[in-house]
C-alpha positions in Angstrom: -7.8 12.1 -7.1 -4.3 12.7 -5.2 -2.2 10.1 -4.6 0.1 10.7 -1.6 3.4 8.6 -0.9 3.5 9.1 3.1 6.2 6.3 3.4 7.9 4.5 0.5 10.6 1.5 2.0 10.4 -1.6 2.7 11.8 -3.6 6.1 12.8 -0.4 7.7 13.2 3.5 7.9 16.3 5.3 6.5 17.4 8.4 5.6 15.2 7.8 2.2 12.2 7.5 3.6 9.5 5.7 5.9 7.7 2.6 5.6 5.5 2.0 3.6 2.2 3.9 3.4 0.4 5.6 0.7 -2.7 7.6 1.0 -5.6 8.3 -1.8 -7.8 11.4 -1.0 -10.6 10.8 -3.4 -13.6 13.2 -3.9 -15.9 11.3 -1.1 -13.4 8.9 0.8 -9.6 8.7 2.3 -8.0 5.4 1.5 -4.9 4.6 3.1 -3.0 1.4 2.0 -1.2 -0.5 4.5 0.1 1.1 7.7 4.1 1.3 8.1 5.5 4.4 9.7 4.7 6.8 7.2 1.3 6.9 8.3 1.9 9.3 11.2 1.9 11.9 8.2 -1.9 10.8 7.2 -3.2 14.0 9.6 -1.0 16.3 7.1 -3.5 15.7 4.5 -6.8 14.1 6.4 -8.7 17.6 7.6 -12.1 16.8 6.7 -14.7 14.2 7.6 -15.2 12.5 5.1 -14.8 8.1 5.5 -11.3 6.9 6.3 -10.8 3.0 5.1 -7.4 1.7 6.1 -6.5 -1.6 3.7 -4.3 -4.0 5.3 -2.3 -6.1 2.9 -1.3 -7.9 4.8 1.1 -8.1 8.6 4.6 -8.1 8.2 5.6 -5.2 10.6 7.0 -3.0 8.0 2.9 -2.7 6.8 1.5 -2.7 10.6 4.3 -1.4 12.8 2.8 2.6 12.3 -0.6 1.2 13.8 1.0 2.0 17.6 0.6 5.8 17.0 -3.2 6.0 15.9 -4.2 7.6 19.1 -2.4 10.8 17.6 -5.1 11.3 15.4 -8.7 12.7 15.7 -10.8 11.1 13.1 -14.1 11.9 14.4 -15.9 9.8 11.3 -14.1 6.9 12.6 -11.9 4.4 11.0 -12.5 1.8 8.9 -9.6 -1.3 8.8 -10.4 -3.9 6.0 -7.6 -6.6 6.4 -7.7 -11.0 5.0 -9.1 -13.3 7.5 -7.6 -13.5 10.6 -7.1 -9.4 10.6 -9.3 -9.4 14.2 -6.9 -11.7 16.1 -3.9 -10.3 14.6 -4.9 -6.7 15.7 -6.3 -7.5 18.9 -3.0 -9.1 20.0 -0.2 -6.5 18.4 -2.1 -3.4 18.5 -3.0 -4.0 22.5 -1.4 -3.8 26.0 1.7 -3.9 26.4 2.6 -2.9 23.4 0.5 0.3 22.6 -3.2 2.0 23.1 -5.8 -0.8 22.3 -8.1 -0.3 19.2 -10.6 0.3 21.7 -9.1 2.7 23.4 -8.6 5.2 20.5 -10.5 9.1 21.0 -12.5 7.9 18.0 -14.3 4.5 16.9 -12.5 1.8 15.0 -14.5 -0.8 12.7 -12.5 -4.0 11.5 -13.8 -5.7 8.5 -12.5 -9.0 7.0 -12.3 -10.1 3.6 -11.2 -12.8 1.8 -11.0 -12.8 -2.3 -13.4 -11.4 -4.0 -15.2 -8.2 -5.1 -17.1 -6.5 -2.2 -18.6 -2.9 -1.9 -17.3 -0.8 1.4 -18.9 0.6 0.3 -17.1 1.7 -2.5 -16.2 -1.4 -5.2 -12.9 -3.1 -4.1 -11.8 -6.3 -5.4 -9.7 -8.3 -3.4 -7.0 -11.1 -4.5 -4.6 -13.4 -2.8 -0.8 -12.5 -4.2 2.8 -15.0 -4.0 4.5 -13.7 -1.1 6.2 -15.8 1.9 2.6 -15.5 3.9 -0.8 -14.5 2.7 -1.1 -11.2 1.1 -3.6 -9.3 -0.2 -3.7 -7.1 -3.6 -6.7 -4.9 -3.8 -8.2 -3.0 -7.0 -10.7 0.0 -6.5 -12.6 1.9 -8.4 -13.4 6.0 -7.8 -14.1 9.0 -9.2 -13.8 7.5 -12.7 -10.7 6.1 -11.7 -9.4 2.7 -11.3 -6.3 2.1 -9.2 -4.3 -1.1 -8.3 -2.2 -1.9 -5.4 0.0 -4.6 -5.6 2.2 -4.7 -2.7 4.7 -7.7 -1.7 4.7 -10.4 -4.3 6.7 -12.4 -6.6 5.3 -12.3 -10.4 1.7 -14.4 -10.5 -1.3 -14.1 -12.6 -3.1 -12.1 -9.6 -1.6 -9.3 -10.0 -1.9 -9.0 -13.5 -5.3 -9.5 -12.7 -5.8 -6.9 -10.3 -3.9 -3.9 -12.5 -6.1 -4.7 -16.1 -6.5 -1.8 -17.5 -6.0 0.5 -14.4 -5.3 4.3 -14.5 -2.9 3.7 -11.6 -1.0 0.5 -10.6 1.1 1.6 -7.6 3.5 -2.0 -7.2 6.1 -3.1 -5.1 10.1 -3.1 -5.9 11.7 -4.4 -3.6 14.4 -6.4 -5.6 17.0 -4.4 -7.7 17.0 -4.7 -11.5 17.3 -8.4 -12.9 17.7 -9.8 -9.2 15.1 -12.7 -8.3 14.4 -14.1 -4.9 12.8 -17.3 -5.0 12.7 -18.2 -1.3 11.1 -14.7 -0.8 9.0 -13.5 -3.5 9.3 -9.6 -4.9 9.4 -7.7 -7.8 12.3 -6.1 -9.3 11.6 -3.4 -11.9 11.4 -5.2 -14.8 8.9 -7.6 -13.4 7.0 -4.5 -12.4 7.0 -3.5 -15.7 5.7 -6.4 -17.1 2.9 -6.7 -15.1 2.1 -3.2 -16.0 2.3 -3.9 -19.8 0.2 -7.1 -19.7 -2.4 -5.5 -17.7 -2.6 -2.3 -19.7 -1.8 -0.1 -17.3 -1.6 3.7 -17.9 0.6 5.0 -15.2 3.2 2.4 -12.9 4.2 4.0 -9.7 7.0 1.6 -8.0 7.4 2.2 -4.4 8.5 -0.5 -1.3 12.0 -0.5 -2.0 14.1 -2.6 -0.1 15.9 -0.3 2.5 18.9 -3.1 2.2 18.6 -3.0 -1.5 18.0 1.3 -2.4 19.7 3.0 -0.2 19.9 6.2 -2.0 17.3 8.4 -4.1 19.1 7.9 -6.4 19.6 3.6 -6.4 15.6 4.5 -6.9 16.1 6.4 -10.3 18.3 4.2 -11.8 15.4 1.5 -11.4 13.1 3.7 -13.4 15.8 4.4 -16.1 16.2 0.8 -16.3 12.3 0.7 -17.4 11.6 3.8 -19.0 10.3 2.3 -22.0 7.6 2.1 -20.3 5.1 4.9 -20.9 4.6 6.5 -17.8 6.6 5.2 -14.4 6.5 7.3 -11.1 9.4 6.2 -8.7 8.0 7.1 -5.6 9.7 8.8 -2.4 7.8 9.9 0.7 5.9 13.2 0.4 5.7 12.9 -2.9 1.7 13.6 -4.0 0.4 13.0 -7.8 -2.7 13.3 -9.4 -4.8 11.2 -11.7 
């Protein structure tokens, strides 16, 4: 299973990358997780037919704002959005005239499925779980090719997203906040809470992407919050284009 990191800020492009966007090319499916600009690069690595499922965490613009450029791709399977309740309205209004090409105007067909929490097949498993953030977000946990992967994406700490990442191969999480900063009036991690959640869950591998584009404005601002966990046993700092396998 490859794990591709097609955009890794948060709030806004820079010179460091896209927002946020991460793609899982598993042996029978193609998961994408949230839909920021980095998902214009999904074609780079999507060449086959097999099911594309787009999970919606939830739709702040820095997850939903790469949605306007869908009619660039050819996906003649389809696509699959899974987003929370509410994910119908909220698409039919942003992604719609004026703004950009309607869902149902796309040169393939789009399904859009709502969930709430929960574990649902989709038909692959998928558990679902609301997470502390400044408006309802989603966490999801799935399970393929032998592999279990997490993705927690904006949250403050909560038992959740603990949760969601027990004993996962992957937990790809949120860091939005630099090391030791906390933001009660708008929940995020920083790397140690990250960390945290990775240890109580288990966790064999913590990737850390969604960095604040306020916050990391250099690769290297992204390092030095991986140095300041590397205790941990295994931690990926993401940047876009960067592909790893479990």
């Amino acid at each position: 299973m490859d794990i591709i990191f097609l955009g890794t800020n948060g709030w806004y492009d820079t010179d460091t990358g896209n927002t946020i966007c991460t793609l899982v090319n598993a042996e029978n499916f193609h998961i994408i997780l949230d839909a920021g600009n980095g998902i214009y690069k999904a074609d780079r690595f999507i060449r086959d037919d097999k099911p594309v499922i787009l999970l919606l965490s939830h739709f702040h613009l820095d997850h939903i704002v790469g949605l306007h450029i869908l009619n660039k791709f050819n996906f003649p399977q389809g696509l699959h959005i899974v987003g929370q309740e509410g994910a119908k309205d909220v698409l039919e209004l942003i992604i719609n005239k004026p703004f950009t090409v309607p869902l149902a105007d796309l040169p393939y067909p789009v399904q859009v499925q709502e969930l709430t929490e929960g574990v649902f097949r989709i038909p692959f498993h998928l558990e679902c779980r609301y997470l502390e953030h400044t408006t309802p977000c989603l966490g999801f946990r799935f399970e393929l090719d032998g592999k279990k992967v997490a993705y927690v994406p904006d949250t403050g700490m909560c038992e959740n997203a603990i949760l969601l990442a027990e004993e996962a191969d992957l937990l790809i999480a949120e860091c939005s906040l630099r090391s030791g900063e906390q933001s009660p009036r708008w929940p995020h991690l920083n790397p140690q809470d990250a960390m945290q959640i990775a240890r109580k869950a288990n966790v064999k591998c913590l990737a850390l992407v969604h960095f604040d584009a306020a916050r990391y404005k250099t690769i290297q601002d992204r390092v030095e919050a991986g140095m300041s966990i590397s205790d941990f046993k295994d931690v990926v700092v993401a940047f876009d284009d960067l592909v790893i396998e479990i």
